[in-house]
ChimeraX commands (.cxc) that place a marker at each C-alpha (Angstrom):
marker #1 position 111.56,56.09,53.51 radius 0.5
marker #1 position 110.75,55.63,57.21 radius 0.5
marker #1 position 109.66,58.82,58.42 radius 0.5
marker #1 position 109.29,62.30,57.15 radius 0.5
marker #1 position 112.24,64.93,56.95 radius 0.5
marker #1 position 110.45,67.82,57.99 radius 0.5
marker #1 position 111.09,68.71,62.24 radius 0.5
marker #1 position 107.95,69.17,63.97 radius 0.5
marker #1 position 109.43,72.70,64.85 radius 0.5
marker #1 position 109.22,73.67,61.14 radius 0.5
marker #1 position 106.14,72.09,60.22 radius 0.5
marker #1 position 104.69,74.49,62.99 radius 0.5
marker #1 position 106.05,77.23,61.38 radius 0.5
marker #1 position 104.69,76.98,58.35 radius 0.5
marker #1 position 100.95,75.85,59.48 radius 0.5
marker #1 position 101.16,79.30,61.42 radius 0.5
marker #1 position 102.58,81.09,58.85 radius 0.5
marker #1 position 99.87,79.68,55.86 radius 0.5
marker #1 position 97.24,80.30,58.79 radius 0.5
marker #1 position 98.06,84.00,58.78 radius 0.5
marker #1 position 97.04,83.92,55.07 radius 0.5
marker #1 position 93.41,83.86,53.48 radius 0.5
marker #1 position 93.42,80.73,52.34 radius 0.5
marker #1 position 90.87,77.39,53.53 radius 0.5
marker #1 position 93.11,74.79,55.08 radius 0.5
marker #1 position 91.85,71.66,54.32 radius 0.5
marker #1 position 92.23,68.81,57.18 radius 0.5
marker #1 position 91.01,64.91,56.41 radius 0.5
marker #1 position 90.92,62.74,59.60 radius 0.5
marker #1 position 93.73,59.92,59.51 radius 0.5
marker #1 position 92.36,56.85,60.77 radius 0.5
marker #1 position 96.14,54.80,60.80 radius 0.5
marker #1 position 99.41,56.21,59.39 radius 0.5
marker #1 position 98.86,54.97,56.91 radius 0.5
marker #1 position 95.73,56.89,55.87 radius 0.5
marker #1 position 97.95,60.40,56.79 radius 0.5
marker #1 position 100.17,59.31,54.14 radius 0.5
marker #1 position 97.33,58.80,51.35 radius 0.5
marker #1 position 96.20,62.52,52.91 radius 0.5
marker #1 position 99.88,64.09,52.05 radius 0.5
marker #1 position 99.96,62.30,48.31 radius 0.5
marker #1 position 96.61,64.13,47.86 radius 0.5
marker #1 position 97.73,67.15,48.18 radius 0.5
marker #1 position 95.77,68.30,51.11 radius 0.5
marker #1 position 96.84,71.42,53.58 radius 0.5
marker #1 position 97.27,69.03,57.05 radius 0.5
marker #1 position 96.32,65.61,58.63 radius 0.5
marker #1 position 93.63,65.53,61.36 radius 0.5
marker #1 position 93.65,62.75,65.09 radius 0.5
marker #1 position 90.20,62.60,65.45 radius 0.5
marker #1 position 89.32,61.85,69.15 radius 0.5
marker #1 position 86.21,59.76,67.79 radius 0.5
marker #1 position 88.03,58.10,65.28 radius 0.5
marker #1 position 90.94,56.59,67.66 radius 0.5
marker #1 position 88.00,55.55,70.60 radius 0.5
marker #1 position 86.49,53.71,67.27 radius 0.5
marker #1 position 89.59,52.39,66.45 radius 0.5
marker #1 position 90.01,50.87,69.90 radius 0.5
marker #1 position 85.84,49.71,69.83 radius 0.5
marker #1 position 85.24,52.11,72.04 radius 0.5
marker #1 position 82.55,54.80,71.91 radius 0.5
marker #1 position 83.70,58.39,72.00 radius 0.5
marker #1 position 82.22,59.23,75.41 radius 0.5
marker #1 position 85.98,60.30,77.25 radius 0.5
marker #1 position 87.03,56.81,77.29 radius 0.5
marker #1 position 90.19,56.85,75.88 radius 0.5
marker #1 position 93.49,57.99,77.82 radius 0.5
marker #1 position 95.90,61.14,76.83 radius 0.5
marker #1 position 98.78,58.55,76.61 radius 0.5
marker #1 position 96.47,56.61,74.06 radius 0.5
marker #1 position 96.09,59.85,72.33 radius 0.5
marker #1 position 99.66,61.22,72.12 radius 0.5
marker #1 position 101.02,57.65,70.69 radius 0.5
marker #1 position 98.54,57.99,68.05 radius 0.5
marker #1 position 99.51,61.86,67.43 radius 0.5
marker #1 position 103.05,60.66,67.19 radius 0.5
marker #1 position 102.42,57.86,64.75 radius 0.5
marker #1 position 100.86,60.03,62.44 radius 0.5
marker #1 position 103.11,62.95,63.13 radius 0.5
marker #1 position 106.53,61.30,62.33 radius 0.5
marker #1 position 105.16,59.96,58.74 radius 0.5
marker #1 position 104.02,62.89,57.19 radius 0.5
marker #1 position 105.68,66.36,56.16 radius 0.5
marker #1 position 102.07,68.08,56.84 radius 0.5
marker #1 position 100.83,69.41,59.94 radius 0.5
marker #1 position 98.99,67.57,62.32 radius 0.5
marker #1 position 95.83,68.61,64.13 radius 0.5
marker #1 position 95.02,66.62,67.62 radius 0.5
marker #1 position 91.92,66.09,69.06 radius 0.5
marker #1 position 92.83,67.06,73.18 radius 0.5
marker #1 position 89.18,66.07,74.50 radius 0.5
marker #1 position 89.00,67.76,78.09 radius 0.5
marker #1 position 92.54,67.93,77.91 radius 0.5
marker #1 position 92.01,64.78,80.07 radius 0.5
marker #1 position 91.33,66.10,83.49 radius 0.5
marker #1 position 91.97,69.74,85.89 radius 0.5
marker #1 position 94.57,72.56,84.33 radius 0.5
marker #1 position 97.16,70.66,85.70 radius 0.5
marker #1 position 96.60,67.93,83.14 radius 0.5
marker #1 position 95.73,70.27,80.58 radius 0.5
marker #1 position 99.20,71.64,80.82 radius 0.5
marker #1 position 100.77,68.39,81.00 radius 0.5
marker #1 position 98.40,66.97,78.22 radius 0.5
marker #1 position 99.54,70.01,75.75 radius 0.5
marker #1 position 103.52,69.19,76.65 radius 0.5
marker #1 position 102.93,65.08,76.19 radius 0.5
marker #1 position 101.18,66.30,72.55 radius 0.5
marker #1 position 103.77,68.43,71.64 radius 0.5
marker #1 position 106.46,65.93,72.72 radius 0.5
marker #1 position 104.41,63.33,70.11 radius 0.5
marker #1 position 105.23,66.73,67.07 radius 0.5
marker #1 position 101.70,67.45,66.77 radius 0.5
marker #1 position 101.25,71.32,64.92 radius 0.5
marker #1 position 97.79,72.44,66.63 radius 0.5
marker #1 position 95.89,70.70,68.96 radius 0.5
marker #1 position 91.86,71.69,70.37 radius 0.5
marker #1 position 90.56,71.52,73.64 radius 0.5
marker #1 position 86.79,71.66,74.43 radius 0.5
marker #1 position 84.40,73.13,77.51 radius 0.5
marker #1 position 82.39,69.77,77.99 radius 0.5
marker #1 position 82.34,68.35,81.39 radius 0.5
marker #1 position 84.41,65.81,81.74 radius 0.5
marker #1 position 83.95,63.29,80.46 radius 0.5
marker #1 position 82.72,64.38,77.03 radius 0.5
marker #1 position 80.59,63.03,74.04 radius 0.5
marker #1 position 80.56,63.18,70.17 radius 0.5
marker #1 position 79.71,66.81,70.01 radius 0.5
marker #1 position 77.18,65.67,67.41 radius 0.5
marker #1 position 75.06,64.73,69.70 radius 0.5
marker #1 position 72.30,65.40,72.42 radius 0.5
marker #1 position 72.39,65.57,75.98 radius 0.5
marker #1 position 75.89,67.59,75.95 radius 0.5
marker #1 position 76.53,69.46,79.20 radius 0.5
marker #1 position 79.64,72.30,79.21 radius 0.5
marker #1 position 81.47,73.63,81.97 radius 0.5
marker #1 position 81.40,77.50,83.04 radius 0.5
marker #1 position 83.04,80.50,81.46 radius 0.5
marker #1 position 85.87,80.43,84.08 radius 0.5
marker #1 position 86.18,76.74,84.42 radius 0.5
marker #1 position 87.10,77.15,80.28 radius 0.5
marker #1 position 89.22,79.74,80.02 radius 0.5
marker #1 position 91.35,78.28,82.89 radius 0.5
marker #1 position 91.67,75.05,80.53 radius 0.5
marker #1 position 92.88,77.15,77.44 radius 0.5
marker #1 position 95.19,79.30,79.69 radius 0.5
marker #1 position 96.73,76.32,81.23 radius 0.5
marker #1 position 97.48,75.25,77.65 radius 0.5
marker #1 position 99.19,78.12,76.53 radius 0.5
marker #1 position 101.36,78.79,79.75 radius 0.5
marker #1 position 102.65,74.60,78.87 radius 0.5
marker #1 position 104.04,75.70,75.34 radius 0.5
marker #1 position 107.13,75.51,74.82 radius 0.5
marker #1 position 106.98,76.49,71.16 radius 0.5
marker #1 position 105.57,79.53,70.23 radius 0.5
marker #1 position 104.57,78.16,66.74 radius 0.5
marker #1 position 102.00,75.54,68.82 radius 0.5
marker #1 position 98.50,76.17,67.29 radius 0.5
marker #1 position 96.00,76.22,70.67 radius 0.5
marker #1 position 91.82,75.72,69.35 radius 0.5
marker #1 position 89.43,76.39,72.05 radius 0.5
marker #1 position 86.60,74.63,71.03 radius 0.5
marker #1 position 82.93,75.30,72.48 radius 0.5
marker #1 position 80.31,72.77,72.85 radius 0.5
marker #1 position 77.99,75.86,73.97 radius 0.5
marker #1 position 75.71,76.17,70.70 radius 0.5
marker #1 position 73.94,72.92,71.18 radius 0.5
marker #1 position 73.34,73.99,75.27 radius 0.5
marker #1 position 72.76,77.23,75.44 radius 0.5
marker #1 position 72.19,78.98,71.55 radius 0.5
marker #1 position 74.05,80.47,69.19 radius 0.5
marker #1 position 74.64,84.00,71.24 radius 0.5
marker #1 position 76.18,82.40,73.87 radius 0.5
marker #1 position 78.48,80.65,71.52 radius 0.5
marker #1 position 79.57,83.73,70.67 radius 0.5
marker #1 position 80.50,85.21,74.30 radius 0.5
marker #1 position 82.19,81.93,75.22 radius 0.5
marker #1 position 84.49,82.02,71.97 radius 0.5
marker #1 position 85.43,85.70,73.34 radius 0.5
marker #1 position 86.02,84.67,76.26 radius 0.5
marker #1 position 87.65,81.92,75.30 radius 0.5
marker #1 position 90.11,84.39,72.91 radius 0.5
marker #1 position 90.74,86.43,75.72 radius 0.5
marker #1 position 92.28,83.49,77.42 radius 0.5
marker #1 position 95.02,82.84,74.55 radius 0.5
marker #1 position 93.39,80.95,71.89 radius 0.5
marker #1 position 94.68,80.98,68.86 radius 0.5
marker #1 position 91.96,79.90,66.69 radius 0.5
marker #1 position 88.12,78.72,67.46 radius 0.5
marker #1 position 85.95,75.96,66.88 radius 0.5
marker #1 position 82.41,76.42,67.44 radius 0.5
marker #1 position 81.01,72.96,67.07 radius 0.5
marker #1 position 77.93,71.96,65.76 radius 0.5
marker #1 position 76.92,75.36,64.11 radius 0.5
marker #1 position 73.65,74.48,62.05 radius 0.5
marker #1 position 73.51,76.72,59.18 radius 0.5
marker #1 position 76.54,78.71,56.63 radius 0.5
marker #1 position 74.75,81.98,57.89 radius 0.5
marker #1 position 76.04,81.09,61.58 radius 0.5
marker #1 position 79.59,80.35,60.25 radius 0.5
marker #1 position 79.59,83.25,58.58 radius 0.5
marker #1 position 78.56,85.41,62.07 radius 0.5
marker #1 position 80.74,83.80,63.88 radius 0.5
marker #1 position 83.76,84.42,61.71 radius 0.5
marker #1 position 83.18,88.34,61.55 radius 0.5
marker #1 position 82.58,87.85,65.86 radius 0.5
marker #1 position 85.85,87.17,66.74 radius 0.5
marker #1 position 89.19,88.27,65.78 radius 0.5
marker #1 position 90.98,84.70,65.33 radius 0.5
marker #1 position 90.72,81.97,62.46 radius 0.5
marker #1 position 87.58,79.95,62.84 radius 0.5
marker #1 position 87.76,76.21,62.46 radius 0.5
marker #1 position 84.81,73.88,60.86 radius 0.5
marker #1 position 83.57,70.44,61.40 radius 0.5
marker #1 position 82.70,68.80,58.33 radius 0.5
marker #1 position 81.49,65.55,60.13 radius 0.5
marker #1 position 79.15,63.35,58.00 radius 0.5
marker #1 position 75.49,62.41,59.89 radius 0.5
marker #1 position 76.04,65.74,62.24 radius 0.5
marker #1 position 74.30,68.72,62.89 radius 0.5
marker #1 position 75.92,70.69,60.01 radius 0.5
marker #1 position 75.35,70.66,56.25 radius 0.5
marker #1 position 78.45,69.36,54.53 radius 0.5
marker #1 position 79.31,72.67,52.90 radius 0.5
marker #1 position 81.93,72.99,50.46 radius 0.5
marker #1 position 85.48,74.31,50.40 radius 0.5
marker #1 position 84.26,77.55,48.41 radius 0.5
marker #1 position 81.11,78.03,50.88 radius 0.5
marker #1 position 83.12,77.91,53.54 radius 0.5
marker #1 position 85.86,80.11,52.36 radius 0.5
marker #1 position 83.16,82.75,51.61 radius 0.5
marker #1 position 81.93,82.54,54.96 radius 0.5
marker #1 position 85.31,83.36,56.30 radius 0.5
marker #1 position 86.11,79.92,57.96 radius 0.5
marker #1 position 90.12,79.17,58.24 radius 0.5
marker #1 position 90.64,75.48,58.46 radius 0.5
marker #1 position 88.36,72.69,58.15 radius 0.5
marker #1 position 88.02,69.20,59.38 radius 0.5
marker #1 position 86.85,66.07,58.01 radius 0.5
marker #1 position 87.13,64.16,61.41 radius 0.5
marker #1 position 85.44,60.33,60.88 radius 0.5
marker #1 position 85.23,60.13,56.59 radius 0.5
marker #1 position 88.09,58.19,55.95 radius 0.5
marker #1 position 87.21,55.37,58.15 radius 0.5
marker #1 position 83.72,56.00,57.31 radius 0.5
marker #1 position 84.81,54.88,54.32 radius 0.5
marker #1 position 87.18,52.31,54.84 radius 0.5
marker #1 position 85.06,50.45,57.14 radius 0.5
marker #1 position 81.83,50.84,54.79 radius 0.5
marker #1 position 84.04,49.24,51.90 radius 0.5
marker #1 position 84.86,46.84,54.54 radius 0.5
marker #1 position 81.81,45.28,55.49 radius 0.5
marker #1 position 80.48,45.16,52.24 radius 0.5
marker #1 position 83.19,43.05,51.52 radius 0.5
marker #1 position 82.86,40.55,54.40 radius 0.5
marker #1 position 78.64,40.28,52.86 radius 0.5
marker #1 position 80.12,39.44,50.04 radius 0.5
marker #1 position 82.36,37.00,51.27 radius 0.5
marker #1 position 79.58,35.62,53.30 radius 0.5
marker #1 position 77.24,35.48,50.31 radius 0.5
marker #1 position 79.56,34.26,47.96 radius 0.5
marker #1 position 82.45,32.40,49.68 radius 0.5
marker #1 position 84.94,34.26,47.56 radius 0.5
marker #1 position 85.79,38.26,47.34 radius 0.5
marker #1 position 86.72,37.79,43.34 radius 0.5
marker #1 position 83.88,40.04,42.54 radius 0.5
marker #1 position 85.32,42.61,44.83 radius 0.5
marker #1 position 89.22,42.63,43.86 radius 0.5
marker #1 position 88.65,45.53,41.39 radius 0.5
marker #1 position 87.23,47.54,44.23 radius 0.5
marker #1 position 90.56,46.74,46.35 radius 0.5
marker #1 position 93.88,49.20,46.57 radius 0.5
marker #1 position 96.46,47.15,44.03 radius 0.5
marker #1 position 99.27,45.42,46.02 radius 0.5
marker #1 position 101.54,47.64,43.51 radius 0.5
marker #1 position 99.89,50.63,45.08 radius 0.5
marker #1 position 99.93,49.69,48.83 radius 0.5
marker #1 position 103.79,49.35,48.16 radius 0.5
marker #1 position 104.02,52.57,46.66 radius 0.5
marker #1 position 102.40,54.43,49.31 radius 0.5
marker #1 position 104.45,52.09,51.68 radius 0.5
marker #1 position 107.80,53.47,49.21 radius 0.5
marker #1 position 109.42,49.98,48.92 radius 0.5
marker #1 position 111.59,50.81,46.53 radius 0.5
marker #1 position 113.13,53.45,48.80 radius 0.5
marker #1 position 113.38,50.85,51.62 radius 0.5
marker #1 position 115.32,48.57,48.98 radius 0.5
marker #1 position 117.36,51.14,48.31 radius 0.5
marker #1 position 118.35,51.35,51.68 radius 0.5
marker #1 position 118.93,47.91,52.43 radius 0.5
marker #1 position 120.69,47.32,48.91 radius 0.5
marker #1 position 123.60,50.48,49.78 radius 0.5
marker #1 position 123.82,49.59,53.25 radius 0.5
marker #1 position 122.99,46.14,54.15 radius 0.5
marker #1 position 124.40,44.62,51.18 radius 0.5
marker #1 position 127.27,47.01,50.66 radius 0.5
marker #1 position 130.68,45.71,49.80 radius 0.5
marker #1 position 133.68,47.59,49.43 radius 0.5
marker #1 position 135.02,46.03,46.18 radius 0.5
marker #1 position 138.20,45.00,47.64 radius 0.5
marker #1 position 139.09,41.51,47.49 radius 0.5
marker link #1:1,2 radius 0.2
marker link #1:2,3 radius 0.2
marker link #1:3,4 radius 0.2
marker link #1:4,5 radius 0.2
marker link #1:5,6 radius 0.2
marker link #1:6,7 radius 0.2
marker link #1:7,8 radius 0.2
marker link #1:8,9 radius 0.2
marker link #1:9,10 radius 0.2
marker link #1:10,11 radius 0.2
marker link #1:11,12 radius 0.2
marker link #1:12,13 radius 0.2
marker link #1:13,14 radius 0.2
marker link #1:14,15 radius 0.2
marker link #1:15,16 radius 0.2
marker link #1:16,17 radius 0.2
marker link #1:17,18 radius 0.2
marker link #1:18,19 radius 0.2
marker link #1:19,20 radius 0.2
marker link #1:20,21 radius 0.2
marker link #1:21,22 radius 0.2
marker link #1:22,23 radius 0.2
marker link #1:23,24 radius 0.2
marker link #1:24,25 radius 0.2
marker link #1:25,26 radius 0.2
marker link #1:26,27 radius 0.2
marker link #1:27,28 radius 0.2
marker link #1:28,29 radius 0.2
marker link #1:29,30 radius 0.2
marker link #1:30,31 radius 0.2
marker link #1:31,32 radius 0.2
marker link #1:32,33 radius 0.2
marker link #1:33,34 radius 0.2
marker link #1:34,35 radius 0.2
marker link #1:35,36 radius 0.2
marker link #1:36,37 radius 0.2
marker link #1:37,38 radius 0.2
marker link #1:38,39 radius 0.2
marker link #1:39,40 radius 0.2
marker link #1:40,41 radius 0.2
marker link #1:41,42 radius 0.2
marker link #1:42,43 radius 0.2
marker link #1:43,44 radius 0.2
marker link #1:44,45 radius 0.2
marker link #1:45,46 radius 0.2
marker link #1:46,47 radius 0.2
marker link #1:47,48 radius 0.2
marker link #1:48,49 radius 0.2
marker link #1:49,50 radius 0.2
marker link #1:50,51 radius 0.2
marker link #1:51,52 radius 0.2
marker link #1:52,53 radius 0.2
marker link #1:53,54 radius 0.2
marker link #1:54,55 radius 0.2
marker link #1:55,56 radius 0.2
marker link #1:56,57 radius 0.2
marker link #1:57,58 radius 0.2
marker link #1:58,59 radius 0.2
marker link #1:59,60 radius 0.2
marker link #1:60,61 radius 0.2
marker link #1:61,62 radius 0.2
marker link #1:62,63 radius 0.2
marker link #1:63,64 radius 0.2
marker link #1:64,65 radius 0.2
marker link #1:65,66 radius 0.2
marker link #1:66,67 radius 0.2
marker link #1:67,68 radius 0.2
marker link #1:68,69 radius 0.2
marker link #1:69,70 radius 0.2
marker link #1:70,71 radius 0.2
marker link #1:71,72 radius 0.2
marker link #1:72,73 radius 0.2
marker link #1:73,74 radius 0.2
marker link #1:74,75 radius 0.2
marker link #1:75,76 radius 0.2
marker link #1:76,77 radius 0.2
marker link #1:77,78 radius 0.2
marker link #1:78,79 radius 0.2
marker link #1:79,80 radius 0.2
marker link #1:80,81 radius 0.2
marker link #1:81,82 radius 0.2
marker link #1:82,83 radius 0.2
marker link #1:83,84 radius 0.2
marker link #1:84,85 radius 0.2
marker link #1:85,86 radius 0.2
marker link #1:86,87 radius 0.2
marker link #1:87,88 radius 0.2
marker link #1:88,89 radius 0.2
marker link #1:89,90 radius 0.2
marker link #1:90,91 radius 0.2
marker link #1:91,92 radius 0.2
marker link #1:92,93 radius 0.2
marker link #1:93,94 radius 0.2
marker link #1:94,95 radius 0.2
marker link #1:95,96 radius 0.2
marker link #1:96,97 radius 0.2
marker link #1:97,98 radius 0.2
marker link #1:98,99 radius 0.2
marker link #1:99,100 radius 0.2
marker link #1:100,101 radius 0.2
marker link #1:101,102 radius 0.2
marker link #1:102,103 radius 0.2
marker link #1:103,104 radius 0.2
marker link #1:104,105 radius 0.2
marker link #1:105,106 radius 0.2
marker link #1:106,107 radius 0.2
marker link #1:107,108 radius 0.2
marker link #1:108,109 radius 0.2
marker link #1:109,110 radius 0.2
marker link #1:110,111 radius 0.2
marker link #1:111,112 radius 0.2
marker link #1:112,113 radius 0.2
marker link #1:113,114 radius 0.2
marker link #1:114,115 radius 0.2
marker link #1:115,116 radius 0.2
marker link #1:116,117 radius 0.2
marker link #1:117,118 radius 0.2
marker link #1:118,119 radius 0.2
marker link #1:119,120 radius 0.2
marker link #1:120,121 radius 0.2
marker link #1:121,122 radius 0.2
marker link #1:122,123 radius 0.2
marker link #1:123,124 radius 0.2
marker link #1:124,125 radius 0.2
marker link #1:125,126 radius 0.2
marker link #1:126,127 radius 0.2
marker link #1:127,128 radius 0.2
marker link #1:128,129 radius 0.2
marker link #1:129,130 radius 0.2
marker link #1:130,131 radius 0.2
marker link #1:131,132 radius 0.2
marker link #1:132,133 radius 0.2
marker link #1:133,134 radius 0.2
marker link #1:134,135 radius 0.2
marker link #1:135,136 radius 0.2
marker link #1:136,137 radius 0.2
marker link #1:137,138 radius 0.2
marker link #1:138,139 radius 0.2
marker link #1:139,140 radius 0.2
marker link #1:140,141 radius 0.2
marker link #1:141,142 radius 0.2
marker link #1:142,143 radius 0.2
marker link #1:143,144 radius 0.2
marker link #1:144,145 radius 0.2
marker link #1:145,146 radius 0.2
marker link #1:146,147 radius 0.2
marker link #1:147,148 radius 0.2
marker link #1:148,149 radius 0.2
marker link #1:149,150 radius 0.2
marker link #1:150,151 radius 0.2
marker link #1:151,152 radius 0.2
marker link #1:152,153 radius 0.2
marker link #1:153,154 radius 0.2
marker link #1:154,155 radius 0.2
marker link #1:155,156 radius 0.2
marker link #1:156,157 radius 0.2
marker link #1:157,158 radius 0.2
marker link #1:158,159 radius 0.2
marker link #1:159,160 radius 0.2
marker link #1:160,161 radius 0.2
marker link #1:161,162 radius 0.2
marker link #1:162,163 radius 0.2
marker link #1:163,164 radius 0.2
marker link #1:164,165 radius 0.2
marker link #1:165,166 radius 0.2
marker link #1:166,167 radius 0.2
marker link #1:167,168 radius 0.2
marker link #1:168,169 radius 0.2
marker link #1:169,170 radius 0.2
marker link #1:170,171 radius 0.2
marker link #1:171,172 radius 0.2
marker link #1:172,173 radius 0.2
marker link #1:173,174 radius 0.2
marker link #1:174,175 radius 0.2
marker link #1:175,176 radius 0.2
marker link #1:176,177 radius 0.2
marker link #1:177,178 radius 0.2
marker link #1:178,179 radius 0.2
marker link #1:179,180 radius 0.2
marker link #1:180,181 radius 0.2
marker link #1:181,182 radius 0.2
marker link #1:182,183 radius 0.2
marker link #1:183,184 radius 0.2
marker link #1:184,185 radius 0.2
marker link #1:185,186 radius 0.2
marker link #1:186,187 radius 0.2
marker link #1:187,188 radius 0.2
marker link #1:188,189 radius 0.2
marker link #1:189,190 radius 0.2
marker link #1:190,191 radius 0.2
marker link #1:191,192 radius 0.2
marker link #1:192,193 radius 0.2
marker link #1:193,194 radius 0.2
marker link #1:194,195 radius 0.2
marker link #1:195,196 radius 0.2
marker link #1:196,197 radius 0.2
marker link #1:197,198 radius 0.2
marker link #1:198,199 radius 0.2
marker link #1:199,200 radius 0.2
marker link #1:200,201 radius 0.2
marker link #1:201,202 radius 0.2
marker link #1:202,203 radius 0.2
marker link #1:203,204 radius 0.2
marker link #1:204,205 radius 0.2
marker link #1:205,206 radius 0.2
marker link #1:206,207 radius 0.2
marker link #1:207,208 radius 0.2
marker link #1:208,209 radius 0.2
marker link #1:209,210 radius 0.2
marker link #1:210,211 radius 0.2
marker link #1:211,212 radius 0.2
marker link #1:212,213 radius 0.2
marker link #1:213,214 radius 0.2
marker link #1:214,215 radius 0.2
marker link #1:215,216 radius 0.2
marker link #1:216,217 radius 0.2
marker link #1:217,218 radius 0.2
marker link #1:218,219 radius 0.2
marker link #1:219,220 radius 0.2
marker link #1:220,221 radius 0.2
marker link #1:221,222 radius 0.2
marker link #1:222,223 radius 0.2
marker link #1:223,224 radius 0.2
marker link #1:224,225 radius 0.2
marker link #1:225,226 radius 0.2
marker link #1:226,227 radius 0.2
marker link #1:227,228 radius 0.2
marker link #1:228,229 radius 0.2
marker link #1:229,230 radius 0.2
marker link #1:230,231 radius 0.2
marker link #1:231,232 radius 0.2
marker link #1:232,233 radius 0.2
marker link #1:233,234 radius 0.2
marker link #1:234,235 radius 0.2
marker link #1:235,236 radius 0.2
marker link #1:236,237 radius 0.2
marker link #1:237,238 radius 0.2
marker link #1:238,239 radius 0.2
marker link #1:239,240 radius 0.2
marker link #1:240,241 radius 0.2
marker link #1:241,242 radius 0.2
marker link #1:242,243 radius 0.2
marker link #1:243,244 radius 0.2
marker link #1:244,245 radius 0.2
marker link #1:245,246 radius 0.2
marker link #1:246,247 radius 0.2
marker link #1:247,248 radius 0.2
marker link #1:248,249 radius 0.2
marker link #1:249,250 radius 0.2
marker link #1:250,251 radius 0.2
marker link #1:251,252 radius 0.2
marker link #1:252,253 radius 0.2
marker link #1:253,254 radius 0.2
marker link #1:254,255 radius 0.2
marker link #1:255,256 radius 0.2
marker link #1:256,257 radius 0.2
marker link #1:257,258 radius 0.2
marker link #1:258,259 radius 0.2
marker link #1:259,260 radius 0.2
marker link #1:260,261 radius 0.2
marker link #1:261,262 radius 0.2
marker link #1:262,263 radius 0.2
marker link #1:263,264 radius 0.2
marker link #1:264,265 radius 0.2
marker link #1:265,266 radius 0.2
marker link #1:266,267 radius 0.2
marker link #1:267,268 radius 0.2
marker link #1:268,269 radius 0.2
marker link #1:269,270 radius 0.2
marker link #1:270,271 radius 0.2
marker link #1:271,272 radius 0.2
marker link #1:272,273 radius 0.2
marker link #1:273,274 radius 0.2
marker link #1:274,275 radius 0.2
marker link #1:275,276 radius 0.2
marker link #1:276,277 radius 0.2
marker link #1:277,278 radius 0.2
marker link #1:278,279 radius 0.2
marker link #1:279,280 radius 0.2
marker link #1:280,281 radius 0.2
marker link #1:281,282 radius 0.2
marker link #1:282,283 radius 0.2
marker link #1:283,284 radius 0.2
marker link #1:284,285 radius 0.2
marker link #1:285,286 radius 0.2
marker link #1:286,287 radius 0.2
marker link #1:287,288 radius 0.2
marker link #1:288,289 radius 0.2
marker link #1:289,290 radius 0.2
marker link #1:290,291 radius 0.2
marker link #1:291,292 radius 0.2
marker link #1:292,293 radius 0.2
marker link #1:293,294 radius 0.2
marker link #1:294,295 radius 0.2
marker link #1:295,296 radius 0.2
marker link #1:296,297 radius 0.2
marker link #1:297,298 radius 0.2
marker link #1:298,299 radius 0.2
marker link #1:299,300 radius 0.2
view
């Protein structure tokens, strides 16, 4: 009922400790709170803030628009409702080192486990797509340092992720991620890699767990779990499927509304009330009320 049990202090604990182990940590994108409860029920590793996902949210494109405060509530919806880690998109980390640093204390204020900032000029776009410009070597590293001189708890996951595959090749990906290692990141995330041969290279390139972007209509194949296990990739991402998904479902239902003037032919399709309220856990809310609200003593 209400929100989870588990502090963010020990849910960072245990996302460091499982990412010490050799196992693929498997991260859906939570569109609402909602959604991050659904992911927990599932049985999945951790939740995922997708930077895309909340500019979409807000009809925005994902081209640096949105705000860190926008971010951080977001993070902290999501964080206080499930027991599983979360995983933050930081953009930029919204502006000079400065607001890096103050950008990585706001996130970990909202009880976010890990969070990932990027080496696009500011302000970024979908790294998905063309016309991506990155900032220098130095100008990087200074963001990720700036990160990891903010945290206050140890157990904070810090991703460095590099835009510099889709610029500059493959190679150079490489050197940056080194670079960017060198600086204090605890993980990488090369985005955008094209092929399972350059996840695997990359993985046996750098002595940190490597992150991958499982992002539907990208530049990657959507490999599987086991292919990208055996390639030596860590965690994994699933950034924009959920609403993907949600908001495919939802327009076909609004055609069919259109077309038909009723949705009766779609109410199979639709989560049960009796389910919604299960994931919502109103009987655990009743409870509540019923031994608190409605308590009586029993003396007359």
């Amino acid at each position: 009922m209400l929100y989870a049990t588990t502090p963010a202090t020990a849910k960072r604990s245990a996302f460091r400790k499982r990412l010490s182990g050799g196992e693929l940590l498997r991260f859906p994108g939570a569109f609402n709170p909602l959604s991050a409860a659904l992911i927990q029920e599932k049985g999945f590793e951790g939740v995922y803030v997708s930077g895309a996902v909340l500019a979409a949210d807000l009809g925005l494109p994902d081209i640096g628009l949105t705000t860190a405060t926008e971010v951080a509530a977001r993070s902290a919806q999501i964080s206080c409702l499930t027991d599983l880690p979360t995983l933050v998109d930081a953009d930029t980390g919204f502006g000079e080192p400065m607001n890096v640093a103050r950008t990585l204390q706001t996130l970990e204020d909202a009880g976010v486990s890990a969070l990932h900032i990027e080496d696009q000029v500011n302000p970024k776009r979908c790294g998905h797509l063309e016309g991506k410009s990155v900032v220098d070597a130095e100008t990087a590293s200074k963001r990720i340092r700036a990160a990891v001189d903010a945290r206050r708890d140890p157990d904070l996951v810090i991703i460095a992720r590099t835009d510099i595959r889709g610029v500059e090749g493959f190679d150079a990906a490489v050197d940056r991620a080194k670079a960017l290692v060198d600086a204090g990141a605890d993980v990488l995330f090369p985005e955008a890699l094209v092929d399972l041969a350059e996840f695997e290279a990359f993985a046996k390139a750098v002595d940190v767990p490597v992150l991958a972007n499982m992002t539907e209509f990208g530049k990657s194949e959507l490999f599987t779990t086991s292919q990208l296990a055996s390639a030596g990739v860590r965690i994994v991402i699933y950034p924009v499927s959920l609403l993907r998904a949600a908001m495919g479902a939802a327009e076909r239902a609004l055609d069919v509304l259109v077309r038909d003037g009723t949705l009766d032919s779609v109410v199979p399709q639709m989560q049960h009330r009796a389910r919604l309220y299960e994931l919502l856990d109103y009987p655990g809310y009743n409870r509540f009320d019923e031994s608190i609200f409605t308590y009586t003593s029993g003396t007359g």
